[in-house]
N, C-alpha and C positions, 0 to 999 in steps of 0.2 A: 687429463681428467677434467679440467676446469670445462673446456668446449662443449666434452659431452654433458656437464652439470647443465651448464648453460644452455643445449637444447633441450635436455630432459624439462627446465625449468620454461622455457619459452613456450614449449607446447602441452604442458600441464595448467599453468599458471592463471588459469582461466575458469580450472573446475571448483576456487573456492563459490562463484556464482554459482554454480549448480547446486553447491548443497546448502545457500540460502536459497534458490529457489524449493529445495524440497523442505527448508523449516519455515517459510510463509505458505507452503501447500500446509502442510501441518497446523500451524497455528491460526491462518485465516479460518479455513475452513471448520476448524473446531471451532472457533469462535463464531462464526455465522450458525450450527446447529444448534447450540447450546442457548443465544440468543437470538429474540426473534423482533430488533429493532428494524424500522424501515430501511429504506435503499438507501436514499437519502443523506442520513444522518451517519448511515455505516461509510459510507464516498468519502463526508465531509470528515471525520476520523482517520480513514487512509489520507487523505491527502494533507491535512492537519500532519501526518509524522512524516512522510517523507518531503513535502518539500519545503517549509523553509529552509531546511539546509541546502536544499539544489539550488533552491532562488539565491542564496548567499553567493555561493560556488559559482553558480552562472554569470550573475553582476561581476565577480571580481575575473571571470572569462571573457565576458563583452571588456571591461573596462583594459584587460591587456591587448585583445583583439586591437582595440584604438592606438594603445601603445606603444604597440608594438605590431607591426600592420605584416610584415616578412612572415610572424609565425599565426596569425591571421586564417580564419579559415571561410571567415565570411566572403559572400561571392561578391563578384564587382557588381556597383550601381545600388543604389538605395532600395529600390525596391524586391530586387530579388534580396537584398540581405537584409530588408523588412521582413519577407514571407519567411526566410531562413532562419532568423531568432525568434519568429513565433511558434514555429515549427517545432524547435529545440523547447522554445517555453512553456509547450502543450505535451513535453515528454513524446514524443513522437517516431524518433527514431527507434529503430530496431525493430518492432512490429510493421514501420514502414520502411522503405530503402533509402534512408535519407542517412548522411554522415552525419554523427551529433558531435554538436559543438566540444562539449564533456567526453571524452570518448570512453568512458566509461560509463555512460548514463544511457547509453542503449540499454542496460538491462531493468532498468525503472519504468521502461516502456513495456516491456514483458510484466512488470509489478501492476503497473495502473490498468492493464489489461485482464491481470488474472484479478485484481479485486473487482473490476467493475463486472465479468464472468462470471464468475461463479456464483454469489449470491443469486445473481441473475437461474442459473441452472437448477439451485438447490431449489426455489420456489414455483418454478416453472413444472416440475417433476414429482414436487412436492416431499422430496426427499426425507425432510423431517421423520415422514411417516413411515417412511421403510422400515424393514430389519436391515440389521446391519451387513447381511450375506447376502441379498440382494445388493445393495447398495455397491460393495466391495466390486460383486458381477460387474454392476452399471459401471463403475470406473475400469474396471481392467479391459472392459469391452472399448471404452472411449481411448483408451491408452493406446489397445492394439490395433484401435482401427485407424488412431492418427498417426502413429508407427509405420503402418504401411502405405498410408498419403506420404509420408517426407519420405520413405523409400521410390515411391514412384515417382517423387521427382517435388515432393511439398515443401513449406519453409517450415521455420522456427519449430524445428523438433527438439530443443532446449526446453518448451512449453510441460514436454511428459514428464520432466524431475516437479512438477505442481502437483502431478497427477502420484505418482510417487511418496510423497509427502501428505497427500489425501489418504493413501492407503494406509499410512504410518496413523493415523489418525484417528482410522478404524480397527485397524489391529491392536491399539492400545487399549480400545475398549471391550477387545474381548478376553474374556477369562482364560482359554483354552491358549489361546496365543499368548498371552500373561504366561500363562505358567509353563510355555515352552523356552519364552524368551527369557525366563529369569533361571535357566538349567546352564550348570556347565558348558553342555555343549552350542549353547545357542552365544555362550560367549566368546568362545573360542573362537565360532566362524565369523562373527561379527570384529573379533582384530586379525582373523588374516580377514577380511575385505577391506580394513583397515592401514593395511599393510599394503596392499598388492593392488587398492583400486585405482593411486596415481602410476605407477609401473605399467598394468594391464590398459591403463589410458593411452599412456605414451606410447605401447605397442600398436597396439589398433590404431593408431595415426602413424607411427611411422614400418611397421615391417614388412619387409619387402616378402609378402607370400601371396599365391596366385588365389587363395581362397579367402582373402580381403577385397574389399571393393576396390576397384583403380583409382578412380576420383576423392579427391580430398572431403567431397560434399558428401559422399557416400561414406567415409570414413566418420567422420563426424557424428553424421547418424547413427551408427554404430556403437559409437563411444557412448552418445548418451543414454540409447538403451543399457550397455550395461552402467551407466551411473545408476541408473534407473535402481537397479537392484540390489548393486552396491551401497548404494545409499543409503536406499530401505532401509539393509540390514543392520548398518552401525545406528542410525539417528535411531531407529525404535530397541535396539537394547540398549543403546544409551538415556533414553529416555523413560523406559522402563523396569529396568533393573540395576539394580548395585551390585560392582563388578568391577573390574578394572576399566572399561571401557567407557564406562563415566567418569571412574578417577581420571582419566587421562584429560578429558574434556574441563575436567572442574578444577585443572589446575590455575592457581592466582594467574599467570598473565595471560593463560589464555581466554580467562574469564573478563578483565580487562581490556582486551583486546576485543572484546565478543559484546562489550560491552558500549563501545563506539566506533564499531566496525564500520557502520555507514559513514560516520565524518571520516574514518580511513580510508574509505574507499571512493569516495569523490576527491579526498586531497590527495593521496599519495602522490598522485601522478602528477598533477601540477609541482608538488615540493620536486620532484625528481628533474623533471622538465627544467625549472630553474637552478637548480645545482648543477646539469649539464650544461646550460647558459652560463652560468658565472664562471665552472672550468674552463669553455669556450673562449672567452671571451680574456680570462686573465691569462690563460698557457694557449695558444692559439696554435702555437707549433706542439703540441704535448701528444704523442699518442703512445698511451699507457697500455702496457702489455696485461692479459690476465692475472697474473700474481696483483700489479695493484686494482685491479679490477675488485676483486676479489677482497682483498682487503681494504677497499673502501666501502664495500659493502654496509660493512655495520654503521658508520656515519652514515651514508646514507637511510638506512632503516633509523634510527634515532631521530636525523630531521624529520622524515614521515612523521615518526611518532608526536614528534613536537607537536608539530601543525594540526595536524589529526585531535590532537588532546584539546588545543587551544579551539578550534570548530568548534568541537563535541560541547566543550563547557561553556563557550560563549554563546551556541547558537542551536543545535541539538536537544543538548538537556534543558536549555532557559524553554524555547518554543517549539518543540515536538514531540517530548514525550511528557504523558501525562503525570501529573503532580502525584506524590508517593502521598494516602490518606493520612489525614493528623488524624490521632489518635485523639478520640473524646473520652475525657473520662467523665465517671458520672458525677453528674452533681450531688455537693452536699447540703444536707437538708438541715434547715437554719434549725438553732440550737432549741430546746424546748423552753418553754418561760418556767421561772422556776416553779410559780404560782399552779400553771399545768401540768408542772411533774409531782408536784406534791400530793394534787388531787387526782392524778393518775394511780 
């Protein structure tokens, strides 16, 4: 049972990026209609949240890089691994082919991509001015037309869960879809997609049937069309209706969790990386069967958590996300002289 956990997990474990790329499709994009501040100042805002914490993460990547030179991934010679950490420092990977440092911060480069886009789109088009069934058209048309570029052979078809989360976006604001998504049944199908979207992921990558694509790349593609839909479906009943499908989401630690998901997700992997260093290095002959596998699990998900938290509060929350407003109250108006209340 453990093995198959373990693949089921290795080749799922990737779709939580997908459905934060479909809830920055969602929230960028409503925020760019709603406001009509310049290019500009909307750039220096995204880039103001996400990277100080990458820049932290990075430094303390370079500085084990030096350290530790064997797990090293800088190329020989100064200058290519000058070009190499600038590369990494411009968020560069994953929209281009380059390894990144962070191996996880290929998907940041999909972020600084789809922010510096789409405001770009939305003003080019003039979108503001649509109806919103036009509009929906223009996206599903851009969805299916780059659908079938990564079929013929395109890259970064992970780009449509953006496009997916735009539509989520637009559906929230129409009444007709309001009051279908807030019925019984728009709840129901929203937890089996919930249910059945990491299962039906896992199949479409691994089952062996001859009306699958053969190629792994083609599989893929695949898979994230249906995130595509799958995703839709839960993020917008969850977003707009009360049901179980929100309670499920608005439970305390996943809200927690949701809440410094990013310092989780640039550190996990380094806390991990060194906890497999340290057992390395103390039991060198130790090779631990799945039962302790398995049951070392939860330490290791605790230290994640640690490190993750200590990120979040030390460097996240202090410079990236913006200050929660103080409250003004109103001022009190100095007493009256007695003299003027008398003659009042």
């Amino acid at each position: 049972m453990s093995p198959a956990i373990g693949a089921f997990l290795e080749k799922v474990g990737h779709t939580g990026v997908d459905l934060f790329f479909v809830l920055s499709g969602y929230l960028i994009y409503g925020a760019i209609l709603k406001h009509r501040g310049g290019y500009a100042p909307f750039m220096r805002r995204r880039i103001r949240r996400i990277y100080p914490t990458f820049a932290v993460m990075f430094a303390i990547y370079l500085a084990l890089s030096a350290f530790l030179p064997g797990e090293s991934k800088l190329p020989p010679g100064r200058g290519a691994a000058a070009l190499y950490v600038l590369e990494n420092a411009l968020l560069l990977p994953g929209m281009l082919p380059i390894t990144p440092i962070i191996t996880v911060a290929w998907s940041l480069s999909y972020e600084v991509f789809y922010y510096a886009f789409i405001p770009l789109l939305v003003g080019l088009f003039a979108l503001r001015r649509w109806n919103p069934g036009p509009r929906v058209l223009f996206f599903l048309a851009i969805a299916a037309a780059f659908a079938v570029y990564c079929f013929l052979g395109g890259q970064h078809v992970r780009l449509l869960l953006f496009v997916s989360g735009i539509l989520v976006y637009e559906a929230s604001q129409s009444q007709a879809i309001l009051k279908i998504s807030r019925g019984r049944g728009a709840q129901a199908v929203a937890l089996v997609a919930l249910a059945i979207f990491l299962p039906v992921s896992f199949e479409v990558l691994t089952l062996d049937a001859s009306w699958l694509p053969s190629a792994l790349g083609g599989r893929y593609r695949l898979q994230a069309c249906w995130l595509f839909a799958a995703l839709f479906t839960v993020v917008l009943v969850a977003f707009v209706a009360e049901g179980p499908v929100r309670s499920i989401f608005s439970v305390a630690p996943l809200r927690w969790l949701g809440n410094m998901s990013y310092s989780y997700y640039l550190m996990h992997g380094l806390t991990l990386k060194a906890l497999g260093l340290l057992i390395a290095r103390a039991l060198p002959s130790w090779h631990p069967g799945p039962a302790v596998h398995w049951a070392f699990m939860p330490v290791a998900l605790a230290a994640t958590m640690v490190t993750s938290a200590v990120l979040f509060c030390e460097v996240e929350k202090r410079f990236s996300l913006a200050p929660k407003p103080t409250a003004v109250l109103p001022r009190v108006p100095p007493p009256i002289p007695a003299a003027a209340a008398e003659a009042a």
